[in-house]
N, C-alpha and C positions, 0 to 999 in steps of 0.2 A: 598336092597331098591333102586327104581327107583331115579331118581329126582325130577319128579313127586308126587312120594311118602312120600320122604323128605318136598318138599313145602305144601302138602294137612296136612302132620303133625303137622308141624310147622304155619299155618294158624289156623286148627283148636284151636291148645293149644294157640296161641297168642287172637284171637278171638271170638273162638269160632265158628268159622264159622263150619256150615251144609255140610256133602256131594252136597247138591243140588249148594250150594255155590262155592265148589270149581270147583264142574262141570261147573259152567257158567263160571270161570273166564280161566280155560285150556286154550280156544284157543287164551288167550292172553298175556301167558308168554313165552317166548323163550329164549333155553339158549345161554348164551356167556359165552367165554372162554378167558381169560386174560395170556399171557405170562408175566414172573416178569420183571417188571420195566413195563408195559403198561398202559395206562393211564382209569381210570375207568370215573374219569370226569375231566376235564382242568381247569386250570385256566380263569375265566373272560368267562367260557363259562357256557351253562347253562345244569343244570343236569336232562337230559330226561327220566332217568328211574332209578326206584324202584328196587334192585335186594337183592336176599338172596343167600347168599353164602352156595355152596353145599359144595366146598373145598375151601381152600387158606388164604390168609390173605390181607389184602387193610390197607392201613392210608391215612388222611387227612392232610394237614401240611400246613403251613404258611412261605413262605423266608422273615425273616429281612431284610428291604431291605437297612438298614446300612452297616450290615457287612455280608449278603448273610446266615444267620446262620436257618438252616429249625430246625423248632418246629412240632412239630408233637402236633393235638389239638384230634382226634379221629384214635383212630382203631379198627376194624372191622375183625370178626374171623368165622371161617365155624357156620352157622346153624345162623348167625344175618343178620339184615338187613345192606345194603350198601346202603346207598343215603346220599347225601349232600342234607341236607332236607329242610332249606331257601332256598336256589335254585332251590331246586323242587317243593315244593308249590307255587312258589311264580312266577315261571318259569321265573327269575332273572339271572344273571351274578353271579358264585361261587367265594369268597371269597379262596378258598383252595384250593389246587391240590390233587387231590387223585387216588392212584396210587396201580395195585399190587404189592406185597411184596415177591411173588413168584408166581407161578402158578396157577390160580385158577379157578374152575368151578362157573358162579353166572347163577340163573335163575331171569328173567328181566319180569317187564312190564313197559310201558312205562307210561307216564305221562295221554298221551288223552285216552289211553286204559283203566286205570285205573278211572278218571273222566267215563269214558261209563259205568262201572260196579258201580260206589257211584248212579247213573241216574237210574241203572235197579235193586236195589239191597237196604234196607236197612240195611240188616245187613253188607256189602259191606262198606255203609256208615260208620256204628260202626267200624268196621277196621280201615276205615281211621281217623279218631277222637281218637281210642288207638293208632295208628302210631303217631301220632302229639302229642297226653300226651307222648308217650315212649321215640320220638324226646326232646321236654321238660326236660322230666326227667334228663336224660342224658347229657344233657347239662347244667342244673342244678345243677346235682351233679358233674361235674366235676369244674364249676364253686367253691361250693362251699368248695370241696376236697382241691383247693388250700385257701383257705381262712381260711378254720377251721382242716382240718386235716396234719398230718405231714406226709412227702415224705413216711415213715414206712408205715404210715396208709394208704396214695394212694396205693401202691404196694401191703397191704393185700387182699386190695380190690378190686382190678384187679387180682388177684388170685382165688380169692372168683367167680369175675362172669366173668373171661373168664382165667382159668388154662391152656386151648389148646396153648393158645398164648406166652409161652412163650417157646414152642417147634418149633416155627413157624417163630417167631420174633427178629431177635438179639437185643443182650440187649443193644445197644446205640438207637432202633429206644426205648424202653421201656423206659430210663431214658430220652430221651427227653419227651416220653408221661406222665411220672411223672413228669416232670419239676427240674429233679435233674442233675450232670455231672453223668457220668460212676463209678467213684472212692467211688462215694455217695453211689450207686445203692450196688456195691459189699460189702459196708461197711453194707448196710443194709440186704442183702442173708446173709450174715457173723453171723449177729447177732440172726436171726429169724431163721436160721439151727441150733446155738447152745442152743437154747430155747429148 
């Protein structure tokens, strides 16, 4: 499968969108390619485009600016979206640094490209209103994950909707993204392998 192919996919199934749909929107994705450690969006700066990862893996993260200690708040795995998404709505200053994790292929559109296609396109529009519920979502449940469920139950769950990630990811960026130390993390692989 193309890249192309991959993104006409993954629009449709997210969407719903029509061949005729993704035919319009073609000549305004392009791909970028990220070496590990390169920056997908900076700090304080503002995040210009929407991309879906064909490969690789991306995090978002936060420096304590106490004791310099990075939190990792989202990660991001091949076939998801990548945007720091109050910053791109909002075409704002990010809040996060988000960076890849290794190598990665993303296919991109920008922020005024994508406005030109919500302009010519209803169903374009429904896209963008399921990005912004799925935005929501996600944030939501991570919110609530530290609130009502325990470090076990974040970690089944990040199993559950992104398994790839943890062949991609070493597991101290993963115990920061549960919000537990390292020692936690293997206490809990420990327990749920001998289940």
């Amino acid at each position: 499968m193309t890249e192309t192919d991959i993104l006409a996919y993954a629009l449709t199934t997210f969407a719903n969108l029509t061949e005729e749909d993704i035919q319009l929107s073609l000549p305004y994705w392009q791909i970028k390619e990220y070496k590990k450690g390169e920056w997908y969006n900076e700090y304080r700066s503002v995040c210009k485009y929407l991309g879906f990862a064909i490969s690789g893996c991306f995090r978002s993260y936060i420096i304590n600016d106490k004791n310099g200690q990075e939190k990792n708040v989202f990660l991001y795995s091949k076939n998801q979206f990548v945007v720091t998404f109050q910053s791109f709505i909002n075409q704002t200053p990010c809040n996060y640094h988000t960076q890849a994790m290794d190598d990665a292929r993303v296919v991109c559109i920008s922020y005024t490209d994508l406005q030109s296609l919500y302009q010519q396109s209803h169903n374009w529009e429904r896209f963008g209103r399921l990005l912004a519920q799925e935005a929501f979502n996600v944030t939501i449940d991570r919110l609530e994950g530290f609130l009502i469920s325990s470090p076990e139950e974040r970690y089944l769950e990040l199993i559950k909707k992104s398994p790839d990630i943890f062949s991609e990811v070493p597991l101290y960026h993963i115990s920061s993204y549960l919000g537990v130390r390292g020692p936690s993390l293997s206490r809990i692989r420990k327990r749920i392998s001998e289940k």
